[in-house]
C-alpha positions as CSV (number, residue, x, y, z in Angstrom):
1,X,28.6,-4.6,13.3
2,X,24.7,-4.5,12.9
3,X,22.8,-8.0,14.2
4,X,19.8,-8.8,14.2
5,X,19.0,-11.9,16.7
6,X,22.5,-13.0,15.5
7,X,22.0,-12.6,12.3
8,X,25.0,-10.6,11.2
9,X,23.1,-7.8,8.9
10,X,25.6,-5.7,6.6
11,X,24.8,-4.5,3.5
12,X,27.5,-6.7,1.2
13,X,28.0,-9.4,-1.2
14,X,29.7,-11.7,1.3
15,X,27.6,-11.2,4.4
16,X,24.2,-11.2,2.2
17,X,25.3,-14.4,1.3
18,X,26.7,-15.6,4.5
19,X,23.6,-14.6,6.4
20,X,21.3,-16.4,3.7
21,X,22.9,-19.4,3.9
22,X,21.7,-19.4,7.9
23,X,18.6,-18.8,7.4
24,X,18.1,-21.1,4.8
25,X,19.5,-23.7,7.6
26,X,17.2,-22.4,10.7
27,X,14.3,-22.3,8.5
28,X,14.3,-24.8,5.4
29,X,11.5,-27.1,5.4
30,X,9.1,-23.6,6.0
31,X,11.0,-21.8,3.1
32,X,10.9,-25.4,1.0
33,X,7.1,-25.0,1.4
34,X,6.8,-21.8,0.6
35,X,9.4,-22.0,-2.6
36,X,7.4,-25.3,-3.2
37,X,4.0,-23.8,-3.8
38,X,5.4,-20.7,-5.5
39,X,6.5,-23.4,-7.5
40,X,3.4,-24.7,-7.9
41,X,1.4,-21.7,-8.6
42,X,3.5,-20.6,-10.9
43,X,2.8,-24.1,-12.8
44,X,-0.1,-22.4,-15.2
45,X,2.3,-19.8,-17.1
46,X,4.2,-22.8,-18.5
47,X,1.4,-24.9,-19.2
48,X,-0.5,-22.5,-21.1
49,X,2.6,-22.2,-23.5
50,X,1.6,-25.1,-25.1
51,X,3.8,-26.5,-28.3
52,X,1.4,-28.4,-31.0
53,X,3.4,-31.4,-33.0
54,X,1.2,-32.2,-36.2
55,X,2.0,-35.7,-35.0
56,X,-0.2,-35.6,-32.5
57,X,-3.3,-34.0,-34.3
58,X,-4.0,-37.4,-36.3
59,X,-7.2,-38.1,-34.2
60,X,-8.7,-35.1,-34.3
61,X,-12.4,-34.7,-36.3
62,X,-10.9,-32.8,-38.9
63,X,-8.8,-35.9,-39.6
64,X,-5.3,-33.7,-39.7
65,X,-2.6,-35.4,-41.1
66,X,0.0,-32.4,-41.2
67,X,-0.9,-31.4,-44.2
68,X,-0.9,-27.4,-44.0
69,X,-2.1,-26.5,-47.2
70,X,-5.1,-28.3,-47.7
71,X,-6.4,-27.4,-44.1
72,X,-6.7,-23.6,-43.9
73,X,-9.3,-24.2,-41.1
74,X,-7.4,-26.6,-39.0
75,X,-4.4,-24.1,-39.0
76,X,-6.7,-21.6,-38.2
77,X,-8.1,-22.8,-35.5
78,X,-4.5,-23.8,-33.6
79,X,-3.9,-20.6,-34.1
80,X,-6.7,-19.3,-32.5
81,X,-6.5,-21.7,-29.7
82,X,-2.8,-21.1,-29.3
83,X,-3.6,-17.1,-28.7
84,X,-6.0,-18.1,-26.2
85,X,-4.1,-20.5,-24.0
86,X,-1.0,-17.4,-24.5
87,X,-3.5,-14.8,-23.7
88,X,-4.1,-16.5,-20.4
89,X,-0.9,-16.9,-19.5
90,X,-0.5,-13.2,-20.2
91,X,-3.2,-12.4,-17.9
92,X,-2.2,-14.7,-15.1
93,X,1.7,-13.6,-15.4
94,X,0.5,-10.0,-14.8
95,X,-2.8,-10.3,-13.0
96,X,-1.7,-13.4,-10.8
97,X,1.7,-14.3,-10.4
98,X,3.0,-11.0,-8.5
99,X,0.7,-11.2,-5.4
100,X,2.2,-14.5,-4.8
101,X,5.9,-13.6,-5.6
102,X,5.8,-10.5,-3.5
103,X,3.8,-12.8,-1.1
104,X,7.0,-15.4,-1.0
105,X,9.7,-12.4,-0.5
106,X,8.1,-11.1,2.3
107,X,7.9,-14.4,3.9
108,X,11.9,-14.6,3.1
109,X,12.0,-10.6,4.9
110,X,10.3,-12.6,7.9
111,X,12.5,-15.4,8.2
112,X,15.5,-13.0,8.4
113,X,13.6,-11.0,11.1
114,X,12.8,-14.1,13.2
115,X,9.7,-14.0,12.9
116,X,7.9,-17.2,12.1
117,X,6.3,-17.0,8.3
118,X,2.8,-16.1,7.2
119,X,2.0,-18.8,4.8
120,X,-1.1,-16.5,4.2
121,X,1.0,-13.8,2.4
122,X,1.0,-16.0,-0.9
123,X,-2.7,-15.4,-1.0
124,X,-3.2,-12.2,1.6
125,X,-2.1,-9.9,-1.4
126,X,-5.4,-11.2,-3.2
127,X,-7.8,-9.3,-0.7
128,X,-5.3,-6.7,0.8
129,X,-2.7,-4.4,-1.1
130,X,-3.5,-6.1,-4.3
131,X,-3.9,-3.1,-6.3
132,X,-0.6,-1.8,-5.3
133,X,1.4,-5.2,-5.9
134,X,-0.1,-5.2,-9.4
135,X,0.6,-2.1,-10.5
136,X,4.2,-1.9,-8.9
137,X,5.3,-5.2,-10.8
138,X,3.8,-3.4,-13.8
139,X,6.2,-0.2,-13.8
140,X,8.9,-1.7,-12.6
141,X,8.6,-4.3,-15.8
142,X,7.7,-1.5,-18.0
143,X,10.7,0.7,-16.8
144,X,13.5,-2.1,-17.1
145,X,12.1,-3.2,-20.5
146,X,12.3,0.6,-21.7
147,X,15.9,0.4,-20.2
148,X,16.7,-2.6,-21.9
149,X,15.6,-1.4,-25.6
150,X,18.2,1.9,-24.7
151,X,21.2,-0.3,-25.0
152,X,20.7,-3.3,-22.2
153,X,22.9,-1.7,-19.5
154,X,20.3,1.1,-18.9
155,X,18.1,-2.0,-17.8
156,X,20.7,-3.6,-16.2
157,X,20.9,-0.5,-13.9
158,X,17.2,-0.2,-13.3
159,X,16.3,-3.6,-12.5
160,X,19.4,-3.3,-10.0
161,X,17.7,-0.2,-8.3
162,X,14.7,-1.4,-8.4
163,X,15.4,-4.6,-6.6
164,X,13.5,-3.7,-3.1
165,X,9.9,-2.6,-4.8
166,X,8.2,-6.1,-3.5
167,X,9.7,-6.0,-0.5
168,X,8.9,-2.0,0.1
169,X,5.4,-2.5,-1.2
170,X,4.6,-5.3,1.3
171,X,6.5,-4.6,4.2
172,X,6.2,-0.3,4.2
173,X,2.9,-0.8,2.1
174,X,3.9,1.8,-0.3
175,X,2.1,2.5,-3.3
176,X,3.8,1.7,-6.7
177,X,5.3,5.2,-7.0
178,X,6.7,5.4,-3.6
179,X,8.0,2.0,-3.9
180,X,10.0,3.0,-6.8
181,X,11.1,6.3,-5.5
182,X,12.4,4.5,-2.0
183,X,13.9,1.9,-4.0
184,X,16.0,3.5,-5.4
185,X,17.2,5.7,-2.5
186,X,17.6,2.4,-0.5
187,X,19.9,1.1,-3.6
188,X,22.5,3.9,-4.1
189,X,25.8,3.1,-3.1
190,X,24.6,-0.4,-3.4
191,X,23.8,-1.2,-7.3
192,X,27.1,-3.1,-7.9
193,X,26.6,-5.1,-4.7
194,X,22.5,-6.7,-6.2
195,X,24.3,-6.9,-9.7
196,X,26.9,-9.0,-8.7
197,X,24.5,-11.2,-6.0
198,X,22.1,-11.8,-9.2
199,X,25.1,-12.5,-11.7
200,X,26.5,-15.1,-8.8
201,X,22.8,-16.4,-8.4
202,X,22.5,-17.2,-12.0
203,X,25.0,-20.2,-11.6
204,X,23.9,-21.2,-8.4
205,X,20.6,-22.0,-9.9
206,X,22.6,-23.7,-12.4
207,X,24.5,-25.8,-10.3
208,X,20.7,-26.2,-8.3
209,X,19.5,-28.1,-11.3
210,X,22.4,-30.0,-12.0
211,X,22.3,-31.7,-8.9
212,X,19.9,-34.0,-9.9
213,X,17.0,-31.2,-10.3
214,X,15.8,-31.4,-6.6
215,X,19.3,-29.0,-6.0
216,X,17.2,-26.1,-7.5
217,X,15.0,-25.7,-4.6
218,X,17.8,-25.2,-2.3
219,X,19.3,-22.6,-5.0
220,X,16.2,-21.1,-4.9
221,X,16.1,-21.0,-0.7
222,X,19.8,-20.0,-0.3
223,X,19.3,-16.9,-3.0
224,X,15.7,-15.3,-2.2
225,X,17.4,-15.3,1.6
226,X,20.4,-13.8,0.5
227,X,18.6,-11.0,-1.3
228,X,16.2,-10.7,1.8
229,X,19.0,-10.3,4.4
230,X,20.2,-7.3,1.7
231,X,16.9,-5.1,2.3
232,X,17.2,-5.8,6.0
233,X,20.5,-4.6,6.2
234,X,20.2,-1.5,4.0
235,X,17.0,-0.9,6.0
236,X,19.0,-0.9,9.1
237,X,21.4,1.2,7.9
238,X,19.3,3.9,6.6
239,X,17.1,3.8,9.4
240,X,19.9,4.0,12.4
241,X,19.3,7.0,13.9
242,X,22.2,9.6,13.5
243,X,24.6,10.1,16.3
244,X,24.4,12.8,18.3
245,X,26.5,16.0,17.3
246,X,28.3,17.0,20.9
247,X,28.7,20.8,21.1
248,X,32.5,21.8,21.9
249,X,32.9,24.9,24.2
């Protein structure tokens, strides 16, 4: 049985779990914070998707009154303005976003180690590694979509694989390729295992925000550990040195 500082660290569905639920408990109000401002940052993606109601356009100096056809100009310009505000979500989403998500995982890789979390990571990538976090969460979205246009379980099977880039790009600092590449060495024998943990995590976030919304944050905690005690314990596993071979006479 692998440990680590009593975590119980084996590569499966049950212990993953088991083990994230524990550190969830020894470290919540850190992981809170840090799921809180991930939270947070993540705010400007939804508010740049902004949904215009000709109700609410009565005021404006082009006196709109919802009347579409008479008002090329108006329509025009919403749709200019929507493109922008989506434009900057784009840019943010891709440009943004992944420093401080592969910021928050490694925090989650810490807490299962024992060590005490870097709030800094959320922002460290910004100054150091950044080039390599955006460019990994760029292949390994372009390579699951291309999976998922050939037939959805091609995707499936990627994203599955692929599961361990953040944490390999800011724990090994490997760049995008090698991330990839060690992913999804890391991953074999171990695909069905991460599909059915994010199948399972699915309706625990469910049942997160039907607890009166504030249950989400929990959801959140107890998952991103669970997936962080995986790594760890396919890390130790394929790092445990071999045994040594004893010659027979």
């Amino acid at each position: 049985m692998e440990t680590n500082n009593d975590y119980t660290l084996r590569p499966s569905f049950g212990d993953s779990f088991g083990t994230g639920w524990r550190v969830m408990g020894d470290n919540f109000l850190r992981l809170f914070l840090v799921v809180l401002v991930v939270a947070i940052l993540s705010g400007p993606t939804k508010i740049f998707h902004m949904n215009f109601n000709a109700s609410d356009l009565h005021h404006l100096p082009w006196n709109w009154h919802g009347n579409w056809g008479h008002d090329f100009f108006s329509l025009a310009s919403l749709g200019l303005l929507a493109g922008f505000f989506g434009l900057l979500a784009l840019l943010y989403s891709f440009l943004a976003l992944p420093v401080i998500e592969y910021g928050s995982n490694m925090i989650f890789v810490q807490a299962v180690r024992k060590i005490k979390p870097e709030f800094e990571l959320l922002l460290k990538g910004f100054w150091e590694n950044y080039l390599n976090i955006i460019l990994a969460n760029l292949l390994v979205v372009a390579l699951v979509i291309l999976g998922c246009i050939a037939l959805i379980i091609p995707g499936i099977i990627i994203g599955c694989r692929l599961a361990f880039v953040s944490y390999l790009v800011m724990d090994k600092k490997l760049d995008p390729i090698e991330a990839v590449e060690q992913s999804w060495k890391l991953t074999r024998g171990h695909g069905w295992t991460i599909f059915f943990m994010g199948f399972v995590s699915i309706f625990i976030a469910i049942f997160g925000l039907i607890m009166m919304i504030v249950g989400i944050f929990p959801a959140i905690i107890w998952i991103s550990s669970s997936f962080a005690s995986l790594y760890q314990a396919v890390l130790n596993e394929k790092e445990k040195p071999a045994e040594p071979v004893i010659a027979q006479a």
